[in-house]
RODO-2510 file (C-alpha; in nm, 4 decimals, decimal comma):
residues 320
     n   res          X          Y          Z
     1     x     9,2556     6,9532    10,1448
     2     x     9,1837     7,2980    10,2704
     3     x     9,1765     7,2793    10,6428
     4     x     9,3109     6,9776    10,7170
     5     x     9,6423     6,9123    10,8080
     6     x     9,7881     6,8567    10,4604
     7     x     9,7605     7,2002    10,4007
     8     x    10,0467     7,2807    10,6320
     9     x    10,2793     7,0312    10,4266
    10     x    10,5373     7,1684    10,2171
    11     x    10,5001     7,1529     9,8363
    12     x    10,6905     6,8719     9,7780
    13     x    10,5711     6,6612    10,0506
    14     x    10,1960     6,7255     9,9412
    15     x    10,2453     6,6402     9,6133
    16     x    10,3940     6,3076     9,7100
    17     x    10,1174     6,2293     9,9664
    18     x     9,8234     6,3495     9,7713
    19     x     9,8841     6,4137     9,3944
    20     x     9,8170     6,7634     9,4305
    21     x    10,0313     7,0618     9,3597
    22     x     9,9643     7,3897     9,5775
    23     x    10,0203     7,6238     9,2756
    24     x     9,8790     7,9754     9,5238
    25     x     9,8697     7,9140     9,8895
    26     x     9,8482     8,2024    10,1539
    27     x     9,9086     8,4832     9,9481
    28     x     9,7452     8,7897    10,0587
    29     x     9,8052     9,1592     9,8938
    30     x     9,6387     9,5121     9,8261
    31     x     9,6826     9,6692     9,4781
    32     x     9,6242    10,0518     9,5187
    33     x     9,4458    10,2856     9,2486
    34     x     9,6547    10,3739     9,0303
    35     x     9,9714    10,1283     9,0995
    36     x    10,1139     9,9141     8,8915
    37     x    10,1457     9,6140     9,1340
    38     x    10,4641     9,3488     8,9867
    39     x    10,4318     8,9907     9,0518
    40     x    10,7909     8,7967     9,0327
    41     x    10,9198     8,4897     8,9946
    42     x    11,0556     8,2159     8,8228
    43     x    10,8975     7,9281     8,6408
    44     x    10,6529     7,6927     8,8611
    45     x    10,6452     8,0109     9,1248
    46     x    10,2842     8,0479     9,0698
    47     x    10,2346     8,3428     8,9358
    48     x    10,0665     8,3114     8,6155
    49     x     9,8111     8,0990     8,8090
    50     x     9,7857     8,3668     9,0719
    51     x     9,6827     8,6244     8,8018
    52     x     9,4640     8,4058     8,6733
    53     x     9,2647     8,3404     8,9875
    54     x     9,1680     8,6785     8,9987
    55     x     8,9041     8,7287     8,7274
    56     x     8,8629     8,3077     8,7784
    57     x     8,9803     8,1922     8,4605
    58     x     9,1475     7,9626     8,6999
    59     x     8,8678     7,8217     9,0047
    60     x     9,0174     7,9375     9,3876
    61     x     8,9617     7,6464     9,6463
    62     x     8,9997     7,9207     9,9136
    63     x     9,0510     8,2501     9,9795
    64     x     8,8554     8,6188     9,8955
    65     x     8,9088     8,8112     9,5817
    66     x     8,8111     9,1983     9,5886
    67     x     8,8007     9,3898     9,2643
    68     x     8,6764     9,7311     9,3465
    69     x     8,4485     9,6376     9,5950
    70     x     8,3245     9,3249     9,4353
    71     x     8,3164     8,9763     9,5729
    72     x     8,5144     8,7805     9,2387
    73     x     8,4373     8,4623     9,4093
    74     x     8,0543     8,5159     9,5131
    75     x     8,0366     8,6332     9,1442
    76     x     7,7727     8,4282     8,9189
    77     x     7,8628     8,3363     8,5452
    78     x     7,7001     8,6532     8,4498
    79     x     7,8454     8,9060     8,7181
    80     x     8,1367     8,7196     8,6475
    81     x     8,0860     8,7817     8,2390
    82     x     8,0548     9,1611     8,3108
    83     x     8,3754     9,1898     8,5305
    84     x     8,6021     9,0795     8,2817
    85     x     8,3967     9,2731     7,9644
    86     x     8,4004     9,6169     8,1860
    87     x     8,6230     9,6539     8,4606
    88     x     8,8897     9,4160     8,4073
    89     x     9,0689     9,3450     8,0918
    90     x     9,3952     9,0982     8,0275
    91     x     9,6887     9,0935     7,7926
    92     x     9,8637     8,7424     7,7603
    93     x    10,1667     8,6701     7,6110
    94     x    10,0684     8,5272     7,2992
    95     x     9,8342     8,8015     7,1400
    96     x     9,5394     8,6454     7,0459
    97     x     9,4401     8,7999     6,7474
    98     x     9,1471     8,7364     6,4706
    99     x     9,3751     8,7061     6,1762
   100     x     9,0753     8,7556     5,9205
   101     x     8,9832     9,0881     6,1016
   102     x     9,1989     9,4450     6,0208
   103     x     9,3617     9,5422     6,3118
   104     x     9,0916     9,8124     6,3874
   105     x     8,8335     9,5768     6,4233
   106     x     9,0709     9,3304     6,6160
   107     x     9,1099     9,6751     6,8650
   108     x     8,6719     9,6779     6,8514
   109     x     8,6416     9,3373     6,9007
   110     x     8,5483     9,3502     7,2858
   111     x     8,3125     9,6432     7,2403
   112     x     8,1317     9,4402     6,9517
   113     x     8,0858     9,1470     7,2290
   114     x     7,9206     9,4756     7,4664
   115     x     7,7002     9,5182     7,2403
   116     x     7,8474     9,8865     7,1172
   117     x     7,6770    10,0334     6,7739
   118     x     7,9630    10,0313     6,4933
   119     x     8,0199    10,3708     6,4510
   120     x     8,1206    10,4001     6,8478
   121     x     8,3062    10,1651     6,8826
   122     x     8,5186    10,1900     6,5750
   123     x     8,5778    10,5491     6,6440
   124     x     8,6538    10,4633     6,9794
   125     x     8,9315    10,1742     6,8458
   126     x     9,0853    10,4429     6,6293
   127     x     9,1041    10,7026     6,9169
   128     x     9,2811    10,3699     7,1203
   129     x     9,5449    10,3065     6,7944
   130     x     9,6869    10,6985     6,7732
   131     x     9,7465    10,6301     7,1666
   132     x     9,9687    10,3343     7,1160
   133     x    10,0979    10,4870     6,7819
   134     x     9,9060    10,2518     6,5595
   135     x     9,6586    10,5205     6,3303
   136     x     9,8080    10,4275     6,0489
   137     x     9,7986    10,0284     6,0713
   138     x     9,3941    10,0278     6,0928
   139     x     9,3109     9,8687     5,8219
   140     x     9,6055     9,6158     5,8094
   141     x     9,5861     9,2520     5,8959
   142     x     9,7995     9,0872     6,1966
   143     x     9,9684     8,9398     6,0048
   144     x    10,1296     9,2347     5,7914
   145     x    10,2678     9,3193     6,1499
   146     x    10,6015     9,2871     6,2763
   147     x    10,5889     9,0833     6,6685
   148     x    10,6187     9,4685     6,8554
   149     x    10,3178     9,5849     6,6697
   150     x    10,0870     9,3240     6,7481
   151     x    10,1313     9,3933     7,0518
   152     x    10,0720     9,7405     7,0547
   153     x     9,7121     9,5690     6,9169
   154     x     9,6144     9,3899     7,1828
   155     x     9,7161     9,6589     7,4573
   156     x     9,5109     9,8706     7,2030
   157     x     9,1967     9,6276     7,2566
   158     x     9,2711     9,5854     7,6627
   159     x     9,2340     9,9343     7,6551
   160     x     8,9723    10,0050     7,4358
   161     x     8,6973     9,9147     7,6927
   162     x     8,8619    10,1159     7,9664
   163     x     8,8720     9,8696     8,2384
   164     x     8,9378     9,9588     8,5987
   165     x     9,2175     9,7107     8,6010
   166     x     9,4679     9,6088     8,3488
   167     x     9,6120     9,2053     8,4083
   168     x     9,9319     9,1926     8,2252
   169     x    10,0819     8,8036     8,1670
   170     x    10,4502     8,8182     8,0711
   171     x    10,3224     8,9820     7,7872
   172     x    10,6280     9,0936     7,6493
   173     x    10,8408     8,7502     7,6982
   174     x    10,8484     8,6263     7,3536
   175     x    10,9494     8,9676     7,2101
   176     x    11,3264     9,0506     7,1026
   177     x    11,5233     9,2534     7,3762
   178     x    11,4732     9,6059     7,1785
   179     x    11,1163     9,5765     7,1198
   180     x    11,0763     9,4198     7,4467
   181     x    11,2221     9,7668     7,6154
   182     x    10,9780     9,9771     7,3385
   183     x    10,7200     9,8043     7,4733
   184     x    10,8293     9,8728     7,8605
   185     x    10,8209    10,1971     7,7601
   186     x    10,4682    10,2199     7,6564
   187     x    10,3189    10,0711     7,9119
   188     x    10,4744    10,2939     8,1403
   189     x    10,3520    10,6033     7,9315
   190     x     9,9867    10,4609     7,9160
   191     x     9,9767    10,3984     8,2759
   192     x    10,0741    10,8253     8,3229
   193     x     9,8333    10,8934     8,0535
   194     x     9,5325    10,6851     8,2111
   195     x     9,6168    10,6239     8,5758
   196     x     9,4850    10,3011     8,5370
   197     x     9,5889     9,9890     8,7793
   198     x     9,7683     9,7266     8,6532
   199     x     9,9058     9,4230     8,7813
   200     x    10,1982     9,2804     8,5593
   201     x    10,3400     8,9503     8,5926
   202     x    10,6953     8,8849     8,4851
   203     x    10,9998     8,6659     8,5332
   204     x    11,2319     8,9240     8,4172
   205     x    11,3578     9,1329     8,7758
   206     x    11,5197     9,4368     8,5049
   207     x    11,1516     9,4462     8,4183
   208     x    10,9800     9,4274     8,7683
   209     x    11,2323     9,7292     8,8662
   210     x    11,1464     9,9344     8,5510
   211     x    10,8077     9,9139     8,6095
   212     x    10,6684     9,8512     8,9395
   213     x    10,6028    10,1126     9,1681
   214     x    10,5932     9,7480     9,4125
   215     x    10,7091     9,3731     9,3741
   216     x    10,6126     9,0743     9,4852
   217     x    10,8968     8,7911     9,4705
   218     x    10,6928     8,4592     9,4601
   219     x    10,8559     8,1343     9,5739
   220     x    10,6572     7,8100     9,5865
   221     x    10,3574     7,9642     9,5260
   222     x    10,4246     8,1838     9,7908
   223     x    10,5440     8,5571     9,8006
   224     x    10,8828     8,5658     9,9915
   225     x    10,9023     8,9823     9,9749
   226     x    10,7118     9,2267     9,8970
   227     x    10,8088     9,6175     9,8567
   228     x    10,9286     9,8753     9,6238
   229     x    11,2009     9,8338     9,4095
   230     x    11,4506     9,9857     9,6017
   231     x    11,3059     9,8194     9,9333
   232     x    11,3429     9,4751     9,7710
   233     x    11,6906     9,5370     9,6376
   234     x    11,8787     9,7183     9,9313
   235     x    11,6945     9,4847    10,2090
   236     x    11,6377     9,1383    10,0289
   237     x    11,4157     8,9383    10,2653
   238     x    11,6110     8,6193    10,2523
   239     x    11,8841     8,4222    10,0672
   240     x    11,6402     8,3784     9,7347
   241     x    11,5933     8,7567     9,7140
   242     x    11,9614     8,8415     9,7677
   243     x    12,0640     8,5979     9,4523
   244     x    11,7929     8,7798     9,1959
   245     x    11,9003     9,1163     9,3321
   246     x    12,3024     9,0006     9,3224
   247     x    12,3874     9,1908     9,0211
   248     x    12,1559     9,4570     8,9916
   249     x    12,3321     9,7992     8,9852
   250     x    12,2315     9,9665     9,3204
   251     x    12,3144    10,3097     9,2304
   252     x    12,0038    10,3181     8,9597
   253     x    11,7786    10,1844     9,2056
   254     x    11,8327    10,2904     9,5528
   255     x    11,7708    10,6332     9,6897
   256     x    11,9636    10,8930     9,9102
   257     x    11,7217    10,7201    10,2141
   258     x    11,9600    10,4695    10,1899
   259     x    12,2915    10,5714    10,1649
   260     x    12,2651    10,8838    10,4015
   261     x    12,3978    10,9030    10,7279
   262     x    12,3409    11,1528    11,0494
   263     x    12,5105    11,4501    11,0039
   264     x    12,8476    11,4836    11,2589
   265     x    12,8470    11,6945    11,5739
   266     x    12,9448    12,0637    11,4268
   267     x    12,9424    11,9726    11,0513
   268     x    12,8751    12,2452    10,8510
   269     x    12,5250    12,1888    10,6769
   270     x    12,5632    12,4363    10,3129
   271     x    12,6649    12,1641    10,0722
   272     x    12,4175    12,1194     9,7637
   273     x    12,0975    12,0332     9,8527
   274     x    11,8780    11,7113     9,7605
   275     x    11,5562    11,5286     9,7513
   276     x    11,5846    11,2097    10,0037
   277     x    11,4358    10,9923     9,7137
   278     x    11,6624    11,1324     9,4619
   279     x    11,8404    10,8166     9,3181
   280     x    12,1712    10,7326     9,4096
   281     x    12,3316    10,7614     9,0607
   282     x    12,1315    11,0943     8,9709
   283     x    12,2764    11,2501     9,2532
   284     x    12,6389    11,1969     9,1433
   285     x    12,7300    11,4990     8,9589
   286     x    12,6306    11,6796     9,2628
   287     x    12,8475    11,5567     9,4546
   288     x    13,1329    11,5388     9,1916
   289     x    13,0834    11,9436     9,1480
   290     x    13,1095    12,0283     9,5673
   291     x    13,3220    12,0277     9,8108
   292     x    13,1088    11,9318    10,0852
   293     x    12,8285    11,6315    10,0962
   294     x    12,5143    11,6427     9,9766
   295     x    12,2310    11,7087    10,2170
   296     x    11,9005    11,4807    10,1624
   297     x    11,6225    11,6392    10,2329
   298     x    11,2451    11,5742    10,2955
   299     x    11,0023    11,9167    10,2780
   300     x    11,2986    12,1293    10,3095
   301     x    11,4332    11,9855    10,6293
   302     x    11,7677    11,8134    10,6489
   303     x    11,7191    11,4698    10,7145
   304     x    12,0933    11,3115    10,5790
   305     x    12,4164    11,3728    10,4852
   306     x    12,5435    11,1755    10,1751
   307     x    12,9151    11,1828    10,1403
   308     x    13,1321    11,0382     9,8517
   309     x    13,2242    10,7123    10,0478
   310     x    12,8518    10,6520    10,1034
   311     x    12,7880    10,6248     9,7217
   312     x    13,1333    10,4538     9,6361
   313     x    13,0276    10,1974     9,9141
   314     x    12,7070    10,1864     9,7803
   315     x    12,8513    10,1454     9,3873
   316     x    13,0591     9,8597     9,5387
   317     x    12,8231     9,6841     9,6628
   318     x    12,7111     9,6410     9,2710
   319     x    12,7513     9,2913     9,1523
   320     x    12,7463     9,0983     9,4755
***
């Protein structure tokens, strides 16, 4: 189908004429060191099978795939076997775990498959458990764990190898809300900790905008916007955007950058001074405590004036 005419046929349209559903088609992005890179969408958007396609636990039919500096789809089965023991490492949403192992050697497992003498690796897995806050569950069984702890486990085992890249598939979907958020939280304190890239897929936008430092919105197994939170919420690309974004509160996403106007012809510049990328809600009490508007700055240079009818219009634009 690739490079024939078909391939220019809209989803529905190919699936009627040939069978075949487009799952990924045209999708091109750049995930940089260090970045945790959000893929969004609903159900059927193809993102699951996007993340997938990277290590090739699903087959491409076209394209390139670069993981840091090597060709994924020029990769042989055993190139292809040491990608995903060494540099790459996925967490799915249902854990996975060896029920008849303790949760330390569940943590070891993918060292064991290295080839890793026991005493390294197990000291290793126990270093990996006090980071997610698991020491003292090492020599329990999965299933003596509530559904937040297990997994804590298998982010402990992603980990353990220290892989370049971390894939992350709606891991925490199935979890309650609380645990869900606990969760949230630790993956955005490992990712300060290690500095390692991740790519996390997700359905949930609260999610993307916690964690991403960018989105992708997918659509059709396209993406329809990508850009940092507060790119994709105060300039939705299109009609799909704007509805996911409707009821997000603004003023704990956007920044000054965005509310700010040019400063008036003979306005006095000495009210309280801010960063430009100082979010909108954080920079409320400044303004509450001064008479005059807030001045965004950027190195120490005025770049913006940010008034109180800037952030009220920008607090009332919450909600659609």
């Amino acid at each position: 189908m690739v490079g024939t005419p078909d391939a220019a046929l809209e989803r529905a349209e190919l699936r009627e004429k040939t069978g075949c559903v487009a799952a990924v088609r045209n999708v091109s992005f750049e995930v940089l060191p260090g970045e945790v890179f959000v893929v969004m969408g609903l159900s059927g958007s193809g993102k699951s099978t996007l993340v997938r396609t990277l290590i090739r636990l699903i087959e491409p039919t076209a394209g390139e795939i670069s993981i840091g500096g090597r060709d994924v789809r020029a990769a042989g089965a055993a190139e292809l076997r040491d990608l995903r023991r060494n540099d790459v490492a996925m967490i799915f949403q249902h854990f996975g775990l060896l029920a008849h192992r303790r949760v330390i050697d569940n943590v070891a497992f993918g060292l064991e498959i290295r080839g890793m003498p026991k005493s390294e690796r197990l000291s290793r897995a126990r270093e990996v458990l006090r980071v997610v806050g698991l020491e003292d569950a090492a020599d329990q069984f999965p299933d003596q764990l509530s559904g937040g702890m297990q997994q804590r486990v298998g982010v402990a085992r992603a980990f353990a190898g220290n892989p370049k890249v971390m894939l992350y598939d709606e891991p925490f979907s199935a979890l309650d809300p609380l645990i869900r958020r606990d969760m949230q939280d630790e993956v955005c304190r490992l990712q300060v900790e290690t500095g390692q890239t991740m790519v996390f897929i997700t359905h949930d936008l609260s999610e993307a905008l916690r964690l991403g430092d960018r989105i992708a919105i997918m659509r059709d197994g396209a993406i329809v916007q990508l850009g940092t939170p507060e790119e994709v919420v105060g300039a939705p690309a299109d009609e799909y955007v704007e509805n996911f974004v409707r009821d997000v509160p603004r003023s704990q996403v956007l920044t000054l950058r965005w509310v700010m106007r040019d400063p008036e012809p003979g306005e006095a510049l000495d009210g309280p001074r801010l960063d430009v990328g100082t979010i909108v809600r954080n920079a409320i009490p400044a303004l509450a405590g001064s008479e005059r508007p807030v001045l965004a700055v950027d190195d120490d240079r005025v770049v913006g004036v940010v008034d109180r009818v800037s952030v009220l219009e920008a607090i009332a634009g919450e909600g659609g």
